[in-house]
C-alpha positions as CSV (number, residue, x, y, z in Angstrom):
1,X,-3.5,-31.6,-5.0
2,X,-6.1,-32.3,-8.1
3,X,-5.4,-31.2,-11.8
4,X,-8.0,-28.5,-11.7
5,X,-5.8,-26.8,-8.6
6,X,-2.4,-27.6,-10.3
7,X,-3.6,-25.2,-13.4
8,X,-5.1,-22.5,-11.3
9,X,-1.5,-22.0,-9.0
10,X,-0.2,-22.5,-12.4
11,X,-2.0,-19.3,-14.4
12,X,-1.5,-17.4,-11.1
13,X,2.1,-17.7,-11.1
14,X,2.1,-17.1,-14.8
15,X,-0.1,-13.8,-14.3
16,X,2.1,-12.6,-11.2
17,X,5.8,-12.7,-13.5
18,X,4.5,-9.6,-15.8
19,X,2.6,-7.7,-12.4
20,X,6.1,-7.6,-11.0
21,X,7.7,-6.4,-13.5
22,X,4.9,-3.8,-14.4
23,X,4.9,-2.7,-11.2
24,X,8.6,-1.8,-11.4
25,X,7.9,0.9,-14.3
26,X,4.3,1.8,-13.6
27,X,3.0,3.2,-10.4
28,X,-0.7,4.1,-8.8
29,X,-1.1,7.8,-8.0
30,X,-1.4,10.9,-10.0
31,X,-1.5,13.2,-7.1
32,X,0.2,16.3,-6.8
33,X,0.9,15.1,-2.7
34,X,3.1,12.6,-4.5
35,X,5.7,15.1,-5.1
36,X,6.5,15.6,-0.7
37,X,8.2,12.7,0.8
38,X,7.7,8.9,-0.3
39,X,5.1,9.8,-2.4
40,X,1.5,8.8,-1.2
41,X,2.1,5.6,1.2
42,X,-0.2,2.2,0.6
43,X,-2.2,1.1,3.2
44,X,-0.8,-2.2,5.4
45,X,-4.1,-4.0,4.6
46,X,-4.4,-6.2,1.5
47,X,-7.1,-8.4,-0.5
48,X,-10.3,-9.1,1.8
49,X,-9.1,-6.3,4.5
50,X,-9.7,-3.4,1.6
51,X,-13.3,-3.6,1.8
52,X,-13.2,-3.1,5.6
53,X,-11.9,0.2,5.9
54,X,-8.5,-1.7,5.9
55,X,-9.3,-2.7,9.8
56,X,-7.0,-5.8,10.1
57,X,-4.1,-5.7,12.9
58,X,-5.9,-8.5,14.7
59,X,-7.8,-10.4,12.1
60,X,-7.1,-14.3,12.4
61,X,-9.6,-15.4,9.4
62,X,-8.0,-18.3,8.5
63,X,-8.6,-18.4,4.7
64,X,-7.0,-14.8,4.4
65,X,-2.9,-13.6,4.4
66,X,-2.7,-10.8,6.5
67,X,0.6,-9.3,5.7
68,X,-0.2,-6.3,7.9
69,X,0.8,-8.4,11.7
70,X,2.7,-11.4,10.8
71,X,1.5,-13.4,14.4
72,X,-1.9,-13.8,12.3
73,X,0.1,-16.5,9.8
74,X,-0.8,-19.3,12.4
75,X,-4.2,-18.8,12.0
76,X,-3.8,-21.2,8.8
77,X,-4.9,-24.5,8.9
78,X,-2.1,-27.4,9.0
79,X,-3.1,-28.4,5.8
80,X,-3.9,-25.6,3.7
81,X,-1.8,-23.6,1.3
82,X,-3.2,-19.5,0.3
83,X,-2.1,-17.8,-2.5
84,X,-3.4,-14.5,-3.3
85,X,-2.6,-11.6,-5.4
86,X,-4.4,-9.0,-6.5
87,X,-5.3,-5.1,-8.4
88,X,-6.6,-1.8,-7.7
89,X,-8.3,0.7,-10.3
90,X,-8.5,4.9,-8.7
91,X,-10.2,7.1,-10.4
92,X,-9.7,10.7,-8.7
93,X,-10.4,14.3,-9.5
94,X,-8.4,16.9,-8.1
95,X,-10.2,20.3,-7.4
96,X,-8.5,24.1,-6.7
97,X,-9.8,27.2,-6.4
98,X,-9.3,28.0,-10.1
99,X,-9.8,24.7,-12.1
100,X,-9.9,20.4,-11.9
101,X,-8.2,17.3,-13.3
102,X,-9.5,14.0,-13.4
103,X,-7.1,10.9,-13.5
104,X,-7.2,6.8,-13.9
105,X,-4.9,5.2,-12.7
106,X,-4.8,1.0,-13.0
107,X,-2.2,-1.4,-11.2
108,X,-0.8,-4.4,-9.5
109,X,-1.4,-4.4,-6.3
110,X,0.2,-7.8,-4.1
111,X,1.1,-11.1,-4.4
112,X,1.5,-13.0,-1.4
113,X,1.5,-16.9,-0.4
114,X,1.5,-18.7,3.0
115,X,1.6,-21.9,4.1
116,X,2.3,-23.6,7.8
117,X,6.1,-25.2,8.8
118,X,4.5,-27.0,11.9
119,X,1.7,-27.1,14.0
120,X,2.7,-24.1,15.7
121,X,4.5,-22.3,12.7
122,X,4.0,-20.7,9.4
123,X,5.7,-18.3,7.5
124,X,4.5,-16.3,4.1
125,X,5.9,-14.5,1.1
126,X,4.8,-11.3,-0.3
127,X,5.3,-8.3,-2.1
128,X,3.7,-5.1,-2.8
129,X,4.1,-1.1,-3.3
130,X,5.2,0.6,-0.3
131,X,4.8,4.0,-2.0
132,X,4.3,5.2,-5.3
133,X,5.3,9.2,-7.0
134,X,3.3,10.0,-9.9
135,X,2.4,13.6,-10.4
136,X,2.4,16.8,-13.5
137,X,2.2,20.8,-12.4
138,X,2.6,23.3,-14.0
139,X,2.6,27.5,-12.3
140,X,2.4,30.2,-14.5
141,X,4.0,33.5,-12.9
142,X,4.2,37.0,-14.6
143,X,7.2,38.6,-13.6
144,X,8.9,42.3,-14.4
145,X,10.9,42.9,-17.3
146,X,10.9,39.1,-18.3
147,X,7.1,38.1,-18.9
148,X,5.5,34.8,-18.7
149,X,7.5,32.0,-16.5
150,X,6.3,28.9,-16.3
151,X,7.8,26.1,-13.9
152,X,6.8,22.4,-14.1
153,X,7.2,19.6,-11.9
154,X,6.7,16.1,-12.9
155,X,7.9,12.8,-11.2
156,X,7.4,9.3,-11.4
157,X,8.3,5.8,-9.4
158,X,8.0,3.1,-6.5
159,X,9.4,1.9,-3.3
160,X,8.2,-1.7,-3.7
161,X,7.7,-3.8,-0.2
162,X,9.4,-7.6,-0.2
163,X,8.4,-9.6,3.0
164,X,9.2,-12.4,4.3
165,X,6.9,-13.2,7.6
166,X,7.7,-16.1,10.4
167,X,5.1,-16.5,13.3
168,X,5.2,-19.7,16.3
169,X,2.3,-20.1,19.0
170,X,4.5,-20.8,21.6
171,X,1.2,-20.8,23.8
172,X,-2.5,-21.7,23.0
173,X,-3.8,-18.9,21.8
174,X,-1.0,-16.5,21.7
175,X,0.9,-16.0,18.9
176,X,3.8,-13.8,18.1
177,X,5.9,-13.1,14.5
178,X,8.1,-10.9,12.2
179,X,7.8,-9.4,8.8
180,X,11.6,-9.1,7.4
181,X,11.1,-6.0,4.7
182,X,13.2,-5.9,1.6
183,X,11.8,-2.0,0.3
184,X,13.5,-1.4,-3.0
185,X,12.8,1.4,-6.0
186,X,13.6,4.3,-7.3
187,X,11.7,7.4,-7.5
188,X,12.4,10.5,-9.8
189,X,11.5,14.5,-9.2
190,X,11.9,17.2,-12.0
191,X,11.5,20.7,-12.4
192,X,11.6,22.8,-15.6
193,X,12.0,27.0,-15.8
194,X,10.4,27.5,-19.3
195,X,10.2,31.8,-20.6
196,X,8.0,33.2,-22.9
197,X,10.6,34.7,-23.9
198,X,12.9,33.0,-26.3
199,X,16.0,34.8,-25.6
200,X,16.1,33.5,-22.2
201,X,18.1,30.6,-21.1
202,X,15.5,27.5,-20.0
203,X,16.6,25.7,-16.6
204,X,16.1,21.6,-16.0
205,X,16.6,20.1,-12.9
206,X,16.3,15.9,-12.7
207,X,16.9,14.5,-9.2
208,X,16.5,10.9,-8.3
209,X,16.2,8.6,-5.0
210,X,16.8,4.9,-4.7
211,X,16.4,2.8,-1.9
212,X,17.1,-0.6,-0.8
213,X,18.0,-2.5,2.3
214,X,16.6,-4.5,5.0
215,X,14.3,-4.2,8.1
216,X,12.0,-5.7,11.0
217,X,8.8,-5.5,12.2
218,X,7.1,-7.5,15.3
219,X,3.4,-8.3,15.5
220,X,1.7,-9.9,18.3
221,X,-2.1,-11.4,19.0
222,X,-3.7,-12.8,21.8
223,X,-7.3,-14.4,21.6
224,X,-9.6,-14.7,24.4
225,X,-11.7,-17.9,23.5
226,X,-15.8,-17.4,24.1
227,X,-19.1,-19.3,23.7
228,X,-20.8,-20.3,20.6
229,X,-17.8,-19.7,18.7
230,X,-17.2,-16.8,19.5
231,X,-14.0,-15.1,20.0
232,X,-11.9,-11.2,21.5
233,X,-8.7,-11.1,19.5
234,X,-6.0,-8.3,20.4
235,X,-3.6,-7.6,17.9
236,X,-0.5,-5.2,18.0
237,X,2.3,-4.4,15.3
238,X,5.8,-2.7,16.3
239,X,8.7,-1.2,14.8
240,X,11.7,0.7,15.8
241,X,13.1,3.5,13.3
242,X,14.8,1.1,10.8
243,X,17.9,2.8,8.7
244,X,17.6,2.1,5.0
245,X,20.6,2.8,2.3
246,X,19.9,5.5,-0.3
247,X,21.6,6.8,-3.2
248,X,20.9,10.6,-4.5
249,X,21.5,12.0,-7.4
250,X,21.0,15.6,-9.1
251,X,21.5,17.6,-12.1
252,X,21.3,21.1,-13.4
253,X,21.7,22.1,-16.5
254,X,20.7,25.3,-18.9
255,X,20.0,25.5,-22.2
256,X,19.1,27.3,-25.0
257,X,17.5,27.0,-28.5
258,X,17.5,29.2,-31.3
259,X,17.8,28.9,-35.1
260,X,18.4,24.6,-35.0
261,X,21.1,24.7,-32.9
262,X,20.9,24.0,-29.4
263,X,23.1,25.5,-26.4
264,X,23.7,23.7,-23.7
265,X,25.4,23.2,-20.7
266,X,25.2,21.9,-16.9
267,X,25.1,24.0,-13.8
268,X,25.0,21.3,-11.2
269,X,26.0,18.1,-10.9
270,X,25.9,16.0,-8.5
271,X,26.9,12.1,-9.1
272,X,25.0,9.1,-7.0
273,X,25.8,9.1,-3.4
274,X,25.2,6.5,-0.9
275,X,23.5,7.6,2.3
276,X,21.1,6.7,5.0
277,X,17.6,7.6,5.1
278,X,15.6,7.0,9.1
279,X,12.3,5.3,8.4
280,X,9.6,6.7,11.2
281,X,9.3,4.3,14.7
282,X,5.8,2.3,13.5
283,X,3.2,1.1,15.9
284,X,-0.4,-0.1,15.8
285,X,-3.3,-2.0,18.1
286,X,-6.4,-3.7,17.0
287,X,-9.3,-5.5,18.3
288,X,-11.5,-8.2,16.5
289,X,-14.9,-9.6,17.8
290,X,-15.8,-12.8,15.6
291,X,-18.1,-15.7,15.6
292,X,-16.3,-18.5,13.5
293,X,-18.0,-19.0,9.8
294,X,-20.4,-16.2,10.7
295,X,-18.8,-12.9,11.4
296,X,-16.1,-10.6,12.3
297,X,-15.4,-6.8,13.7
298,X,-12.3,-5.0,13.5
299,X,-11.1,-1.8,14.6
300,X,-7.7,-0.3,14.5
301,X,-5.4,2.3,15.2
302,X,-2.2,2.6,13.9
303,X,0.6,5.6,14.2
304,X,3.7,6.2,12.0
305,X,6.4,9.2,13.5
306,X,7.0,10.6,10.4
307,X,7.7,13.9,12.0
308,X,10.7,12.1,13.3
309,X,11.9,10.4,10.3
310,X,15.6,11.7,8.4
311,X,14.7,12.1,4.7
312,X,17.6,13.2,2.3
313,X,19.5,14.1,5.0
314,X,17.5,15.7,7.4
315,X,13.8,16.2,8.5
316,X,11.5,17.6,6.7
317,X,8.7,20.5,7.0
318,X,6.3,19.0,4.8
319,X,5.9,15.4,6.5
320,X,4.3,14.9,10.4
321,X,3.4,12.0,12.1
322,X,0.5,9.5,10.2
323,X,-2.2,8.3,12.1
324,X,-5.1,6.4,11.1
325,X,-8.2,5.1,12.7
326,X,-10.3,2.4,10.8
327,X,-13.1,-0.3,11.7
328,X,-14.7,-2.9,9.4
329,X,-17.3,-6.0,9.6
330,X,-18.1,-9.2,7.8
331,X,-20.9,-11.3,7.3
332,X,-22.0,-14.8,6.2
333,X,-25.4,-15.7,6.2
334,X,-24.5,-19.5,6.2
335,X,-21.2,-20.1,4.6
336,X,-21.9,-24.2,4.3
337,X,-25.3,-23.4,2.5
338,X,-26.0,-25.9,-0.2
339,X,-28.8,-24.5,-1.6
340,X,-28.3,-21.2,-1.7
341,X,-25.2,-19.4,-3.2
342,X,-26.1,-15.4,-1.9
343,X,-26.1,-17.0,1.6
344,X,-22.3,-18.2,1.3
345,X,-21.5,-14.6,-0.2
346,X,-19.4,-12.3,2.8
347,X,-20.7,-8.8,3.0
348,X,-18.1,-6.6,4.0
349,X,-18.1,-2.7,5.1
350,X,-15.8,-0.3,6.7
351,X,-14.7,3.2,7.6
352,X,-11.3,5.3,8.4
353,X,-10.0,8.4,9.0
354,X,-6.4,9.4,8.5
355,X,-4.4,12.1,9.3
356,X,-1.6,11.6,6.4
357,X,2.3,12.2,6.9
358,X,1.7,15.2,4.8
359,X,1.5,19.1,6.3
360,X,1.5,22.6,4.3
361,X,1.8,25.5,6.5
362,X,0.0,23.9,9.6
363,X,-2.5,22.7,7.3
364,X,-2.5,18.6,7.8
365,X,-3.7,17.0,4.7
366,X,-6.4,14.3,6.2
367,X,-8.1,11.4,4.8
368,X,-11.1,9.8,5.0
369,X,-13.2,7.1,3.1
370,X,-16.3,4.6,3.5
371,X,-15.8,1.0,1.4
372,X,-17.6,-2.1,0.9
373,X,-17.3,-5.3,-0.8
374,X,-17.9,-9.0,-1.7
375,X,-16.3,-12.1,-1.2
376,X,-17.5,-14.6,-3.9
377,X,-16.8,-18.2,-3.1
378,X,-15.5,-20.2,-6.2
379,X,-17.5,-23.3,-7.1
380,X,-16.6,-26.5,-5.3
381,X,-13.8,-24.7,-3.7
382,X,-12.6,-22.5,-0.5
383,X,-11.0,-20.1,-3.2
384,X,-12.4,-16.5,-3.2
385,X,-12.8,-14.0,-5.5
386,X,-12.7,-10.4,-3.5
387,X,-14.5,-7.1,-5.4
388,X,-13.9,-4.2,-3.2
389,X,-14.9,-0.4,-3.3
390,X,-13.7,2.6,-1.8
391,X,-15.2,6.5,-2.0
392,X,-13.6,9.1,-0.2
393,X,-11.5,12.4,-0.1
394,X,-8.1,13.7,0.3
395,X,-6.9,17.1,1.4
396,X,-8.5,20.6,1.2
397,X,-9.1,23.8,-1.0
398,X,-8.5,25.9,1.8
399,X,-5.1,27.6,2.0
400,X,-4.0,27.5,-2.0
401,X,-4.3,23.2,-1.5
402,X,-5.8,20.8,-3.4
403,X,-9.1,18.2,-3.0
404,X,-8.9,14.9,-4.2
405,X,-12.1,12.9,-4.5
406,X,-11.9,9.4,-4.8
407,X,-13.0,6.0,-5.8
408,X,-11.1,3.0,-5.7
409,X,-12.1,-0.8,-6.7
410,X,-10.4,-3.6,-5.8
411,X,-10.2,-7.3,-7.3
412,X,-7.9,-10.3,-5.6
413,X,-8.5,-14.1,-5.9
414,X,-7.4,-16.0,-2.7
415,X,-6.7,-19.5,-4.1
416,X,-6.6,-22.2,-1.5
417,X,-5.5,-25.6,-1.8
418,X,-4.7,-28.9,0.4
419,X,-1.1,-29.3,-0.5
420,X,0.3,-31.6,2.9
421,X,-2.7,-34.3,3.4
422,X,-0.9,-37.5,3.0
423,X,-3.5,-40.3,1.0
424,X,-3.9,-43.8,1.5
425,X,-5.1,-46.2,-0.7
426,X,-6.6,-49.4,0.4
């Protein structure tokens, strides 16, 4: 590996230290959907995927880690070794009936790094948010003989996603692996009963959730070799309802001020247990059309049973099964061009439709955005710089809910190196 390569893995690794830990204390969503369940879920697909309406479940470029079915690690040249990480700007606005918000939210978004064991395995390393709580409301409510209440809820946090993939081909063109998940955070919901009235007794209540344990998911792909190139790739991603370990905790307490003293004391409290919470059975099939060094197709489908799934002890009316539907294309005019650098550029668009894990009184909160992108090849190199766009919506007005409009860019630098040739000098 040359100098010039040594420094870049170098400032990578030195920039990914402080994303991990920022992306411990900071999380990517402002919405008020934030406050049901997990929090708003991140997609599977990371770095080129993005700009491809996320469509990736049988994707085998081999200059990208796709995280999302682990049997696509073999994909990777012998020789080569991918690092990749990368960060996501949303800027929403949130619409109601009565008013609007607008909110900007910056983060990390992965770090991931593969590189092949043998000819017929490889393995990668990544981590990113698995979900992410971030929302402020506040309800205003006149009531009888006690005036003005107001009652705000406020939480914050992240489930964070550790993986460790492993993929063989124990047959040409079949190839099968496994994601081992480490999900670990902690997320925080509050609520606060404020009165008008100053003689009245204010009411806090701070609960918190934290997860961490283990669990499995199996990804398969099996490529149908054509001419010119070309290639039919089926891709499918399973897992069973994995159990994770939780701890709970809550606290109620009352208190009031008056004249620079404060009077307090605690209603409810409830000390960190250790339970179980039932993660929803996962499952997901793609196809990918591609012509090597020229272009790819995707499309996907993929299904979480959320309606299924135990959370805090039971299941719950707010969340219903996820499904999303997504397709996405690239193209290279002439990736080996010498002359021209716009014809090595890839071009990359996508759609998707999802109905989220999220449901108000029959209402189920859908999803739907169109993106595009770039991905810039770095000079005298197979490293790639990714710029990515998103624009879509979230939700409804109808039935006292909320719109979100949306835009989203992405940035992530796929740094690829030759770390196992073996030189000799005559």
């Amino acid at each position: 590996m040359g100098r010039r390569s040594r420094v870049s893995f170098l400032i990578a690794g030195l920039l990914f230290i402080p994303a991990v830990l920022f992306a411990q204390f900071n999380n990517s969503t402002t919405s008020p959907y934030s406050r049901y369940g997990l929090g708003d879920l991140q997609p599977y697909s990371l770095g080129r995927s993005a700009a491809m309406g996320g469509a990736s479940l049988a994707s085998r470029y081999s200059m990208q880690i796709n995280v999302a079915n682990p049997a696509s690690l073999t994909s990777l040249d012998s020789l080569n070794f991918l690092f990749e990480f990368g960060l996501e700007g949303k800027f929403a606005k949130y619409y109601t009936d009565d008013n609007s918000m607008q909110s900007n939210d910056v983060n990390f978004k992965y770090f991931a790094m593969s590189f092949r064991l043998t000819e017929w395995m490889a393995t990668s390393l990544s981590l990113s948010p698995y979900s992410d709580v971030g929302y402020y409301v506040t309800s205003v409510a006149d009531m009888d003989n006690v005036g003005n209440v107001y009652t705000t809820y406020y939480g914050a946090g992240t489930i964070s996603n550790a993986k460790w993939g492993l993929a063989i081909e124990p047959i040409k063109n079949v190839s099968v692996g496994m994601n081992l998940n480490y999900r670990f955070g902690q997320l925080n919901r509050n609520t606060e009963v404020t009165f008008a009235d100053p003689s009245f007794y204010n009411v806090q209540r701070y609960s918190t959730l934290r997860i961490r344990d283990f669990g499995l998911d199996l990804g398969l792909q099996a490529t149908l070799p054509m001419k010119d190139d070309k290639s039919l790739t089926l891709g499918l991603v399973y897992a069973s309802s994995p159990e994770y370990t939780d701890f709970v905790s809550d606290i109620i307490q009352k208190n009031l001020s008056y004249g620079g003293t404060l009077d307090q004391d605690t209603l409810h409290y409830e000390e960190e247990q250790r339970g179980s919470m039932v993660f929803p059975m996962t499952f997901g099939t793609g196809l990918s059309f591609a012509k090597e060094n020229v272009y790819e197709i995707n499309v996907d489908y993929y299904h979480e049973g959320w309606a299924n799934a135990e959370f805090l002890g039971g299941k719950s009316n707010f969340l219903t099964d996820l499904n999303k539907f997504a397709i996405g294309a690239e193209w290279i005019p002439d990736k080996f061009s010498i002359r021209s650098f716009i014809n090595r550029v890839a071009y990359r668009a996508g759609f998707k439709y999802e109905q989220t894990y999220h449901t108000f009184a029959g209402q189920h909160i859908n999803d739907f955005g169109i993106s595009f992108g770039v991905g810039i090849p770095m000079y005298r190199s197979n490293s790639t710089l990714n710029v990515g766009a998103e624009f879509g919506q979230r939700g409804t007005k109808e039935h006292n809910l909320v719109l979100e409009k949306y835009a989203k860019v992405n940035l992530s630098v796929s740094l690829h190196d030759l770390w196992f040739m073996q030189r000799k000098i005559e």
